[in-house]
Structure formats: C-alpha cells, structure tokens
C-alpha positions as CSV (number, residue, x, y, z in Angstrom):
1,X,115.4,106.1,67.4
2,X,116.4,109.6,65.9
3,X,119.9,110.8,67.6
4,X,118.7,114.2,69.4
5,X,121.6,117.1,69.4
6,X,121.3,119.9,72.0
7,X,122.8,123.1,71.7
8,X,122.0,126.7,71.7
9,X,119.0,128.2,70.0
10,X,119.9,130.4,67.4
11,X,117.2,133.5,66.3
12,X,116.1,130.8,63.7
13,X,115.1,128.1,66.7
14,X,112.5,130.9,67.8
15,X,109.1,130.4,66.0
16,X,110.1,126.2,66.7
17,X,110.9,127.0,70.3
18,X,107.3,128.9,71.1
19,X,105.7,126.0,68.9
20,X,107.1,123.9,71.3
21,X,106.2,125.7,74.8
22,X,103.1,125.8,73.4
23,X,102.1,122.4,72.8
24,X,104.0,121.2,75.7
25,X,102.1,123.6,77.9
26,X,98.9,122.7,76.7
27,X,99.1,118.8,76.9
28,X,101.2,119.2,80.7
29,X,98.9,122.3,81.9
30,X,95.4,121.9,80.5
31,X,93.8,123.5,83.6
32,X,96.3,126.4,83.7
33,X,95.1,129.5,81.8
34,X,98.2,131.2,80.1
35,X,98.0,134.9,80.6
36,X,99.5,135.2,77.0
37,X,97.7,134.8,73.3
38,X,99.8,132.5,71.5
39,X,101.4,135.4,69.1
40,X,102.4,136.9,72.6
41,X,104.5,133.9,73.5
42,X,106.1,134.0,69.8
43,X,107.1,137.8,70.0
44,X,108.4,136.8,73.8
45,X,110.4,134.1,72.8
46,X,111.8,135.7,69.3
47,X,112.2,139.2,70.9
48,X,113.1,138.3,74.8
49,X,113.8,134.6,75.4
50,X,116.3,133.7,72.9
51,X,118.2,137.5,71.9
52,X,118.8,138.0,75.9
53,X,119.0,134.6,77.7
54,X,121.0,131.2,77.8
55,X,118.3,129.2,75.4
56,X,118.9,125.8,74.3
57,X,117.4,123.8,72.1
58,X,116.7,119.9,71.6
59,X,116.9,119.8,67.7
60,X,116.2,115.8,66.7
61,X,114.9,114.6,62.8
62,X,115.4,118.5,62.0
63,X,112.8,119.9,64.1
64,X,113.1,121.7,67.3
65,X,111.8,118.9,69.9
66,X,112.8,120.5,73.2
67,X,113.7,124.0,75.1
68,X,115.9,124.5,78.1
69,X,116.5,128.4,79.1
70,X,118.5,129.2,82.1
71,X,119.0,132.3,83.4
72,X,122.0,132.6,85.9
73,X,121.0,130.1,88.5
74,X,117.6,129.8,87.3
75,X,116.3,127.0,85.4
76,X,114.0,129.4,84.0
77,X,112.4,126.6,81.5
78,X,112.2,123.4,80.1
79,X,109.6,122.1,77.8
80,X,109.4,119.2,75.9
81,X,107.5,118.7,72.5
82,X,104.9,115.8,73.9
83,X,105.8,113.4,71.1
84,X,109.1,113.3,72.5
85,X,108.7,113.1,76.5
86,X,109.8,110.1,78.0
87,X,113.2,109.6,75.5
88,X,115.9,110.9,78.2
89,X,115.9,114.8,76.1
90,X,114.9,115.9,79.9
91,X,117.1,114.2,81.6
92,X,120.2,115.8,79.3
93,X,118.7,119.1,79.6
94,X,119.0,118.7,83.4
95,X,122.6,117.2,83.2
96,X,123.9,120.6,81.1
97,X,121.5,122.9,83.0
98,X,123.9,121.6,86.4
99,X,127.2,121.8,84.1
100,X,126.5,125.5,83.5
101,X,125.4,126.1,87.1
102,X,127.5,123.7,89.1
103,X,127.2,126.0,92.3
104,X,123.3,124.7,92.3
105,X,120.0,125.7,90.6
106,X,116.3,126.8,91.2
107,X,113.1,126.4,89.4
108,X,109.8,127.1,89.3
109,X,107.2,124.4,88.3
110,X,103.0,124.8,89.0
111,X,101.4,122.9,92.2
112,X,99.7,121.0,89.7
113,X,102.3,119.7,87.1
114,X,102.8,115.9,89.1
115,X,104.9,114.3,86.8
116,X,106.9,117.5,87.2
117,X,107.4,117.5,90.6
118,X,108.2,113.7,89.6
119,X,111.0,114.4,87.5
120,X,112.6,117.1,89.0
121,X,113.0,115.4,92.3
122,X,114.5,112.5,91.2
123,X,116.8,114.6,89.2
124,X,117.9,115.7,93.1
125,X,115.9,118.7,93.4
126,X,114.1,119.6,96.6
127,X,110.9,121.3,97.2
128,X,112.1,124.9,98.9
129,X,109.0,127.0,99.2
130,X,104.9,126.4,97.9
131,X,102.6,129.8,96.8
132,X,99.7,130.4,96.4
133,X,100.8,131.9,92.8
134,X,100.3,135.7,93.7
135,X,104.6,136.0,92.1
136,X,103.6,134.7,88.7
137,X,102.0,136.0,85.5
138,X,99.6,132.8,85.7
139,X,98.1,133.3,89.5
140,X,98.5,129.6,89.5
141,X,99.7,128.0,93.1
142,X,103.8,126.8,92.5
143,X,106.6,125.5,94.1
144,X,110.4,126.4,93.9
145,X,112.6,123.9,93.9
146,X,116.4,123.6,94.2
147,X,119.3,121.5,94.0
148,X,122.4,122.1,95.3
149,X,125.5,119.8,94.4
C-alpha cells in the first residue's frame, strides 16, 4: 500500500479537492440531490473553500485522495475519494481535526449517510440534535454531532 501524506491544500489541491467531493458524494449520497452543478462546487472550493478556510488534503500516489475542512470548531467536511475508503485516511483526518480543535468539535452529516453515523460515533462523537433539513442548502433531514474531549 501507497504511504498517504496529509497536509494543507494549497490553491493547486482545488480542481482535485471538488473531484474528490464529488465522487465521494455521489457513491455515499446517491439519493441526495446536490443543490449545486458540479462547476458550482469547483468555483466554491477554488474560490471559497480552500482561499478562506483550514482545508486539508489526503494526497497519496500523487493524486488528491481525501479532503478534511474545518472551520473553528466545525468539522465542516470530510470526504474520501471511494477507491480509498476503508484504509484508515478517515481515521487520521479525525485524529488532526481533534489536534486542532482539542476543546471539542461538531459536525454535520445527512440522516441517511449510515456508515457515517457509523464512523463518526465510534470516533467518540455523539448524536446532539436531528432536522428535518430546513438549515441546509440540500433540504435533506441531518444530524449534528459532537465530541467533546
């Protein structure tokens, strides 16, 4: 196996990084409709997402494999290229997102997303709040999580 290096995205990492979302969104969320074309999540992540927030990136092989943003105590994302789920890249993504926010975390993941809920719980998140998706762009039911050390 490949060694996998995470560190922060660069303005470079962009058009990767939305590649990325975007696959991973489609294979994890196939019954959620994105509210954004796929040109809109490239201009988002180029001019927004990686210029104005803490972006990381999983970079393994040469090729942008994961994406971790967090914004203050938000874990705002983390996506996973789905060729690479399953190889721990989550797992370290989680371990830094708690190094930079060691006074605890939140998230946001879908109602839906299982293997989400799955992961993040076992990672010592707990379930804080459900909606009925009225807050997001996506109108898609969700859950907050946090973790608190």
């Amino acid at each position: 196996m490949s060694s996998v290096v995470i560190r922060r995205a660069t303005a470079s990492d962009a058009a990767a990084s939305a590649d990325v979302y975007l696959r991973s969104f489609a294979a994890a969320l196939p019954t959620v409709v994105r509210p954004r074309s796929d040109d809109e999540v490239r201009a988002y992540i180029r001019d927004v997402v990686v210029p104005s927030h803490e972006t990381w990136v999983a970079v393994a092989e040469e090729q942008v494999v994961g994406l971790m943003v967090l914004d203050g105590d938000l874990l705002s994302q983390l996506y996973l290229d789905p060729g690479w789920r399953g190889r721990g890249i989550g797992d370290r993504f989680v371990t830094l997102a708690k190094e930079r926010g060691p006074r605890g975390l939140s998230l946001w993941t879908f109602q839906v997303n299982k293997p989400a809920h799955r992961f993040y719980e076992r990672h010592g998140f707990v379930e804080a709040e459900r909606t009925d998706g009225s807050g997001n762009e996506e109108r898609e039911p969700d859950v907050r999580y946090v973790w608190r050390p």
